[in-house]
N, C-alpha and C positions, 0 to 999 in steps of 0.2 A: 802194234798190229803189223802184219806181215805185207800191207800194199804201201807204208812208208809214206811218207811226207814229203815235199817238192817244193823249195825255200829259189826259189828265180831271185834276182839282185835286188839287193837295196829293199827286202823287207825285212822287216824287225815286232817280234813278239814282245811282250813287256811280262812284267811280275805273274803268277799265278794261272796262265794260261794255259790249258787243255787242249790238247788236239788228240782226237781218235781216229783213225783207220780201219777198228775192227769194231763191231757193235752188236749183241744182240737185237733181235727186232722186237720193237714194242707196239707194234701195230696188233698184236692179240690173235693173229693168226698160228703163232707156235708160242710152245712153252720158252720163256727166257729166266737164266742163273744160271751164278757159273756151278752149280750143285748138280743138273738137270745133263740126262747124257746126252750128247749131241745131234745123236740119229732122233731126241725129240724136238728140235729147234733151228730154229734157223740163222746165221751168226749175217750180219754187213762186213764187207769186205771191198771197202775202199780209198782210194792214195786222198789224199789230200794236196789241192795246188794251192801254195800262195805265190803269185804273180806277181811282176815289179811292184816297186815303191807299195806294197802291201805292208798295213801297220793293224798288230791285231792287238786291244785293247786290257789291261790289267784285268783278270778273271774269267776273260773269256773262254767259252767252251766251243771248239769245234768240233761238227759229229762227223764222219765218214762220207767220204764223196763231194766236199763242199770246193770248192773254188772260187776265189778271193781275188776277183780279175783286176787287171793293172791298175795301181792308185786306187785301191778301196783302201 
């Protein structure tokens, strides 16, 4: 995604983990896929921070806008 990730000191992701910055919206307000043109939808568009000593778990998924405050 184009708002980018923000990795602050001493955290560490493990095996298989996801992180998004850009998302369709699934709250059923707009059409979502990426097949669907865009003036019908409406996309997320947000950085992702993970914060010190942040440790994000094998398979996790992060969605857009989330923030991982110091020692989560």
């Amino acid at each position: 995604g184009e708002k980018g990730i923000i990795f602050e000191d001493f955290t560490t992701i493990a095996y298989g983990v996801q992180i998004f910055t850009q998302s369709d919206d699934y709250s059923g307000k707009t059409m979502c896929n990426s097949t669907v043109p865009k003036k019908y939808k409406e996309e997320i568009f947000k950085e992702v921070i993970l914060k010190r000593y942040s440790i994000v778990g094998a398979g996790s998924i992060i969605m857009p806008g989330i923030i991982l405050e110091e020692g989560t």
